[in-house]
N, CA, C and O atoms as a GROMACS GRO file, in nm:
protein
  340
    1UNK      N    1   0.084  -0.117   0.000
    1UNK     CA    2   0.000   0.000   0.000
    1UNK      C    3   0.090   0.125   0.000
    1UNK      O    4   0.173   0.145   0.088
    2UNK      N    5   0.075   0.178  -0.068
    2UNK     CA    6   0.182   0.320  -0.138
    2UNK      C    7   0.050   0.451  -0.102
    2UNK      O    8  -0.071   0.457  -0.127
    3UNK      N    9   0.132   0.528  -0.043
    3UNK     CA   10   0.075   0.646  -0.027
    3UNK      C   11   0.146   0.766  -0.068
    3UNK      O   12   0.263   0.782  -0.033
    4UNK      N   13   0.067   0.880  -0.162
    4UNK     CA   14   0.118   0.965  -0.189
    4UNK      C   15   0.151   1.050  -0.082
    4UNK      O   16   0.068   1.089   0.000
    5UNK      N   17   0.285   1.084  -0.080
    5UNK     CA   18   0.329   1.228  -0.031
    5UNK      C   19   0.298   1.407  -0.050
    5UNK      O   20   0.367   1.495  -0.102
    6UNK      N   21   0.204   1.411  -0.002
    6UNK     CA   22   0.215   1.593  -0.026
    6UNK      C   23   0.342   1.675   0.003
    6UNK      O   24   0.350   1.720   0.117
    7UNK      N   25   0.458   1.705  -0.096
    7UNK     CA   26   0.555   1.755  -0.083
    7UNK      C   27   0.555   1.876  -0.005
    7UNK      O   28   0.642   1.896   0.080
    8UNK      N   29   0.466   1.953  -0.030
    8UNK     CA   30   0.451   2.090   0.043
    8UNK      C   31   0.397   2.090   0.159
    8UNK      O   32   0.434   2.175   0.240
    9UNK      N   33   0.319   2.017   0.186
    9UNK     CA   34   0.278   1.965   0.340
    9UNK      C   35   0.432   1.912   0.377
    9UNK      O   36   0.504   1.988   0.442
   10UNK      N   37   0.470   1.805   0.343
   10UNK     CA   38   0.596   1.772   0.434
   10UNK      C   39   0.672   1.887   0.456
   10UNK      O   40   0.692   1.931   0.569
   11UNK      N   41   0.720   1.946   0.340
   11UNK     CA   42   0.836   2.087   0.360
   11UNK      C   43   0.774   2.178   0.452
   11UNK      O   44   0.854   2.244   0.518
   12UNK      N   45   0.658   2.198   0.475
   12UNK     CA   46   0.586   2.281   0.607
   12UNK      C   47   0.638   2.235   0.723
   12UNK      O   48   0.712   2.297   0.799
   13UNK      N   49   0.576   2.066   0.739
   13UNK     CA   50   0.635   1.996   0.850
   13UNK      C   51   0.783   2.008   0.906
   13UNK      O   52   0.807   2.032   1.024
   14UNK      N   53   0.876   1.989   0.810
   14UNK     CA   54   1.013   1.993   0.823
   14UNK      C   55   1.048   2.127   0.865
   14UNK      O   56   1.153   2.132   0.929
   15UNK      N   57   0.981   2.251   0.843
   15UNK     CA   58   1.034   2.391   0.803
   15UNK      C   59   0.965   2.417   0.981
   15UNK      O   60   1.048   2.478   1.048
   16UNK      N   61   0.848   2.386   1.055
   16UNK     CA   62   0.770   2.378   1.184
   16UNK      C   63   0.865   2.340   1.274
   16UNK      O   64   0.898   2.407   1.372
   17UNK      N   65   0.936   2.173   1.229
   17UNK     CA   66   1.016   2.141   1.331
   17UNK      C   67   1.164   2.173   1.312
   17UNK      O   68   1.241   2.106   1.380
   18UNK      N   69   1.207   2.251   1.243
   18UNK     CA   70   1.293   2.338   1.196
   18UNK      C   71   1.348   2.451   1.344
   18UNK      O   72   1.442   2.477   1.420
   19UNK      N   73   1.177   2.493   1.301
   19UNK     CA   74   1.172   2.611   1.384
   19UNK      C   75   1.202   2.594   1.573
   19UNK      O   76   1.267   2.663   1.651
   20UNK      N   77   1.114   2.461   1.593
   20UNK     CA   78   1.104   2.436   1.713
   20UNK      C   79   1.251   2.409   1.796
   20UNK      O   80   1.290   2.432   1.911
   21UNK      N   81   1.323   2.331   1.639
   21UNK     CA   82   1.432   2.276   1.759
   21UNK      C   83   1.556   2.412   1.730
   21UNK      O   84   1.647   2.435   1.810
   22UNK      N   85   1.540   2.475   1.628
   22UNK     CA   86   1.643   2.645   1.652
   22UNK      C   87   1.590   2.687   1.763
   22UNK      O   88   1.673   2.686   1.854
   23UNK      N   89   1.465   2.731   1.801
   23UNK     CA   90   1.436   2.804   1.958
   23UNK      C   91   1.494   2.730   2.026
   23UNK      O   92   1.585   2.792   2.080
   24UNK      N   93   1.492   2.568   2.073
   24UNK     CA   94   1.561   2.521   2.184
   24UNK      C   95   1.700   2.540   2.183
   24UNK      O   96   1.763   2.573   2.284
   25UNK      N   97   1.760   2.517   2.056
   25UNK     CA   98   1.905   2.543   2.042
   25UNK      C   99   1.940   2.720   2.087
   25UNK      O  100   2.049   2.755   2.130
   26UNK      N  101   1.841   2.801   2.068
   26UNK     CA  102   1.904   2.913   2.104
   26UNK      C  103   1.913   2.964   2.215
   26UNK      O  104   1.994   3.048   2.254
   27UNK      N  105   1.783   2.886   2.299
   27UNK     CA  106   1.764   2.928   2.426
   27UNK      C  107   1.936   2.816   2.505
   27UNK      O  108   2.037   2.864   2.556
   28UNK      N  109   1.911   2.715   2.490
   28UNK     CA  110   2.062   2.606   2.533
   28UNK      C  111   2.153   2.705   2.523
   28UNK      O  112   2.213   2.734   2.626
   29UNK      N  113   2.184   2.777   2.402
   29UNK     CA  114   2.286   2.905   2.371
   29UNK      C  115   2.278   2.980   2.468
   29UNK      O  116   2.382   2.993   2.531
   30UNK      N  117   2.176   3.046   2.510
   30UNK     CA  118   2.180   3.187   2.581
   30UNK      C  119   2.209   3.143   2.730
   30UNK      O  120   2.286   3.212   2.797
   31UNK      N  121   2.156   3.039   2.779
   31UNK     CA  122   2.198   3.015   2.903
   31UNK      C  123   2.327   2.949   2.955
   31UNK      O  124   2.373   2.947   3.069
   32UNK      N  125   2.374   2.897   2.843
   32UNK     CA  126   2.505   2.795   2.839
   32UNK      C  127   2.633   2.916   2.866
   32UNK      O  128   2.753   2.894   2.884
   33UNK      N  129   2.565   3.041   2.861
   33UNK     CA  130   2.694   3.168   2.887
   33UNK      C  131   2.712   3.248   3.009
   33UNK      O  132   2.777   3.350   3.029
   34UNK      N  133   2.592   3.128   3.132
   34UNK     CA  134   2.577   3.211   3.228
   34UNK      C  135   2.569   3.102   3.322
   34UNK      O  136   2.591   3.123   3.441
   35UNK      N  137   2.530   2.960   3.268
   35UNK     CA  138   2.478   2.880   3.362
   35UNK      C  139   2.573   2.770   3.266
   35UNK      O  140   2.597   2.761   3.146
   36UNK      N  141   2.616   2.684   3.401
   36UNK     CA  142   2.722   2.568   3.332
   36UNK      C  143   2.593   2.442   3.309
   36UNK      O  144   2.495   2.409   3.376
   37UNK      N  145   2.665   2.384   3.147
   37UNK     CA  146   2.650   2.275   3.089
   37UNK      C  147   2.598   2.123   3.222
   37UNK      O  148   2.514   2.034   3.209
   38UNK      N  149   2.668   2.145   3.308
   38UNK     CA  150   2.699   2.023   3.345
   38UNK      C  151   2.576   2.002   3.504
   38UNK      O  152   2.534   1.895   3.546
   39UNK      N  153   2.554   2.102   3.544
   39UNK     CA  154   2.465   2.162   3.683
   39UNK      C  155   2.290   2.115   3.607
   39UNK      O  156   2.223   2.185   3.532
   40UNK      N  157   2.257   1.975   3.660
   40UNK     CA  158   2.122   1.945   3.657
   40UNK      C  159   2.035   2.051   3.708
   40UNK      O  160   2.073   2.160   3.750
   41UNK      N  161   1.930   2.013   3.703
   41UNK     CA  162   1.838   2.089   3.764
   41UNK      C  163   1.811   2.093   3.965
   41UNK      O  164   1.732   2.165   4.026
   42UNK      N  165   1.883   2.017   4.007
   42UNK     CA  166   1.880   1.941   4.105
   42UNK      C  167   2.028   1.982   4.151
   42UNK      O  168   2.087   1.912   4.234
   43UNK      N  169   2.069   2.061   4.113
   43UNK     CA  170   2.230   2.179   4.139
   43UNK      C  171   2.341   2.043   4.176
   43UNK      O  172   2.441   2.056   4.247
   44UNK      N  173   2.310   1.954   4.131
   44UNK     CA  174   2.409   1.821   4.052
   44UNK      C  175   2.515   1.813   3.970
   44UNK      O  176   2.476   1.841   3.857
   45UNK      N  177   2.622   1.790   3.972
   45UNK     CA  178   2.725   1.807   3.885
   45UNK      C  179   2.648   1.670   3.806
   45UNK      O  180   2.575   1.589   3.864
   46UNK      N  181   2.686   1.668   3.649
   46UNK     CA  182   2.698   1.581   3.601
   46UNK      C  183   2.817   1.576   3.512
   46UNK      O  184   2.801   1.509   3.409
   47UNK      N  185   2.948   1.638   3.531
   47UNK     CA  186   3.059   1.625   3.435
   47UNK      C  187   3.117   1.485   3.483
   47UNK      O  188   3.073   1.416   3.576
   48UNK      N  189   3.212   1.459   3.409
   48UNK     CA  190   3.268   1.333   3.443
   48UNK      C  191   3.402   1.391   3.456
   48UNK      O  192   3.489   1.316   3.410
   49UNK      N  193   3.459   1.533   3.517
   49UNK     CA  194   3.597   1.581   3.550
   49UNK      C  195   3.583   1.666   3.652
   49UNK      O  196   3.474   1.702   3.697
   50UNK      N  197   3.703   1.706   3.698
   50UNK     CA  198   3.690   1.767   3.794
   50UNK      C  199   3.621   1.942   3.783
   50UNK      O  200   3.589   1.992   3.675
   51UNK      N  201   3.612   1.994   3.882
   51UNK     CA  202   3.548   2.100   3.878
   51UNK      C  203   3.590   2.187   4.023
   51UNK      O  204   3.596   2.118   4.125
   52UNK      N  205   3.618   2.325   4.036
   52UNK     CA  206   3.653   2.398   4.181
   52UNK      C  207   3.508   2.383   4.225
   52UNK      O  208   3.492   2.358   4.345
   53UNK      N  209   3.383   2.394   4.137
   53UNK     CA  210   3.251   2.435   4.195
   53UNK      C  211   3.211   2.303   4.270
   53UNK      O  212   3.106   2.320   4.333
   54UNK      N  213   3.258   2.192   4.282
   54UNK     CA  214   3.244   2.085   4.316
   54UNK      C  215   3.215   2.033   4.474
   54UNK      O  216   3.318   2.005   4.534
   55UNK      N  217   3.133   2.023   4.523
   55UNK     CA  218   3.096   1.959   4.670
   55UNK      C  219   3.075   1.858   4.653
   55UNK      O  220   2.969   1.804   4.623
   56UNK      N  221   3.224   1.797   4.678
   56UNK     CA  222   3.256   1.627   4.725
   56UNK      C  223   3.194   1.596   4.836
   56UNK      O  224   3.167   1.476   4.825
   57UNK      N  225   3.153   1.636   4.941
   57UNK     CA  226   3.086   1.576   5.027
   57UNK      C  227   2.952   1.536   5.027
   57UNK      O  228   2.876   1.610   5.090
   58UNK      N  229   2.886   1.406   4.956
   58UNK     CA  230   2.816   1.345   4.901
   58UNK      C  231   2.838   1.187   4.949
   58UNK      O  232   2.953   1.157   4.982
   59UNK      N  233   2.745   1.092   4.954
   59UNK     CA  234   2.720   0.991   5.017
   59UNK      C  235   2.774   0.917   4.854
   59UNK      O  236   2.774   0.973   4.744
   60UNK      N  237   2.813   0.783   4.884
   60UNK     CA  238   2.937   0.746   4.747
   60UNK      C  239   2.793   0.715   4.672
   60UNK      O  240   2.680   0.696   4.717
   61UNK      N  241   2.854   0.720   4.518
   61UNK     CA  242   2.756   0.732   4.388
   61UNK      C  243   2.684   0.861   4.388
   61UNK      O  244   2.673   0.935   4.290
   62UNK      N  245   2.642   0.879   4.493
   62UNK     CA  246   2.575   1.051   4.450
   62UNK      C  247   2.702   1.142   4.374
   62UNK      O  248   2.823   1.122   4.370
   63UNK      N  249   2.590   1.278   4.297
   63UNK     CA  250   2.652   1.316   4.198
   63UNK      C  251   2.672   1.441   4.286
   63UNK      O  252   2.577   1.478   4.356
   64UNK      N  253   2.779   1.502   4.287
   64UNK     CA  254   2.848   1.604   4.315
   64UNK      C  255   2.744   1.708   4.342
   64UNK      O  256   2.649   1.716   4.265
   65UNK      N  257   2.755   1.796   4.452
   65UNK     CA  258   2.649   1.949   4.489
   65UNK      C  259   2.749   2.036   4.398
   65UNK      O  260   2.871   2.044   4.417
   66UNK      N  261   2.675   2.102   4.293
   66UNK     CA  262   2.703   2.222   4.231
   66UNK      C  263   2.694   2.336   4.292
   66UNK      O  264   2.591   2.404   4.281
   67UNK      N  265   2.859   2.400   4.407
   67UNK     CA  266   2.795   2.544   4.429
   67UNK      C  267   2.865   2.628   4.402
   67UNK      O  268   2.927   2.703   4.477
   68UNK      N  269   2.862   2.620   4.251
   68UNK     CA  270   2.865   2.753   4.194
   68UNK      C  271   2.828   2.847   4.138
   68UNK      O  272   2.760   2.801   4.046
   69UNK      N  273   2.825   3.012   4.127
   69UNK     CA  274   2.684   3.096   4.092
   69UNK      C  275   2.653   3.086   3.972
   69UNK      O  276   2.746   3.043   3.903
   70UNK      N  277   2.571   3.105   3.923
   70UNK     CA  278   2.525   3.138   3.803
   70UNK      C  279   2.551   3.258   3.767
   70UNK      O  280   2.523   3.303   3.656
   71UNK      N  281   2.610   3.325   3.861
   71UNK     CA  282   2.612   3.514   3.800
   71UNK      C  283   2.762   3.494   3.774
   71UNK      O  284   2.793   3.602   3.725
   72UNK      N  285   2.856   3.429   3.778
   72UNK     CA  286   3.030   3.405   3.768
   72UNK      C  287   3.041   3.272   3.618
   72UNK      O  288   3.017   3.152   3.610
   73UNK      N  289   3.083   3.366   3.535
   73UNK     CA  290   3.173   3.267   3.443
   73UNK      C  291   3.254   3.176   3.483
   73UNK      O  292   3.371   3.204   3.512
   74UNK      N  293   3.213   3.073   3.490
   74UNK     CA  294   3.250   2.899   3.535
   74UNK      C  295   3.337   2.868   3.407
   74UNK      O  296   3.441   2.839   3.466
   75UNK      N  297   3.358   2.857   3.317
   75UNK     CA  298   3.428   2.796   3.221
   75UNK      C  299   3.586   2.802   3.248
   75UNK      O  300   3.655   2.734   3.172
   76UNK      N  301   3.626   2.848   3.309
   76UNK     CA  302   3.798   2.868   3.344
   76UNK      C  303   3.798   2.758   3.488
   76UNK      O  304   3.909   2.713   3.516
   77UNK      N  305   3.685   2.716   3.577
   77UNK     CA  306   3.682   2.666   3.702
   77UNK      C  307   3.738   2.497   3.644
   77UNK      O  308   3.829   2.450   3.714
   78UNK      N  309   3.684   2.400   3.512
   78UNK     CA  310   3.690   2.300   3.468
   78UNK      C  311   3.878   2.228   3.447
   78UNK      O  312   3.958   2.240   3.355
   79UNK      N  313   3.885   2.157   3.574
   79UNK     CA  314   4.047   2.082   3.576
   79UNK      C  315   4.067   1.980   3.506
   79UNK      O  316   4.036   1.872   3.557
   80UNK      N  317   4.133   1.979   3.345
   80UNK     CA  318   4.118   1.882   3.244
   80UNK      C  319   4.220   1.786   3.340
   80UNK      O  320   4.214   1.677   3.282
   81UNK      N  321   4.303   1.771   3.447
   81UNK     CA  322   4.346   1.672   3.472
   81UNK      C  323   4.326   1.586   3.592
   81UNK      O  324   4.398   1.493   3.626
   82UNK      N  325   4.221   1.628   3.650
   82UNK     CA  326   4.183   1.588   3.765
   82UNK      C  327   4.079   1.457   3.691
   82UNK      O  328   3.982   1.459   3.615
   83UNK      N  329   4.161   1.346   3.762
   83UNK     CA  330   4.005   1.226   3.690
   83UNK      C  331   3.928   1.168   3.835
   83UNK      O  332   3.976   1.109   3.931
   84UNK      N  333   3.790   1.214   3.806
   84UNK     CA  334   3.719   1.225   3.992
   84UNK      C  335   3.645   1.030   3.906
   84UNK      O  336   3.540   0.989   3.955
   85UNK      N  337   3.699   0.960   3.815
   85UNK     CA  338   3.630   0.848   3.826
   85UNK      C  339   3.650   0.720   4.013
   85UNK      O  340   3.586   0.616   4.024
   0.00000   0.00000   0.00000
């Protein structure tokens, strides 16, 4: 069973969810310059490296307390040689 495609209906479709996932990508953008990548919602580290913003004192397997501000550029805080596995 073959069904025709409405080309211009699909290119609507495509051009809709186009749109939807640029807003999410831009909003990810705007906050990613103020608020770190890695800080769940639940002020959780989820990097898999070290970090100064880092509160190790956590019960083992829990994920790291994130306390660092959101008003301070964090991107210089990230220690590429510290391995917290």
């Amino acid at each position: 069973m073959h069904h025709k495609v409405d080309k211009e209906k699909y290119e609507g479709s495509l051009a809709r969810l186009y749109n939807i996932f640029k807003g999410i990508s831009d909003s990810v953008n705007e906050v990613s310059s103020w608020r770190c990548p890695y800080k769940n919602v639940e002020d959780r580290c989820t990097a898999g490296f070290g970090c100064r913003n880092q509160n190790r004192n956590v019960p083992e397997g829990a994920l790291y307390i994130c306390v660092g501000s959101d008003n301070l550029d964090y991107r210089d805080a990230w220690e590429s040689s510290d391995d917290i596995s």
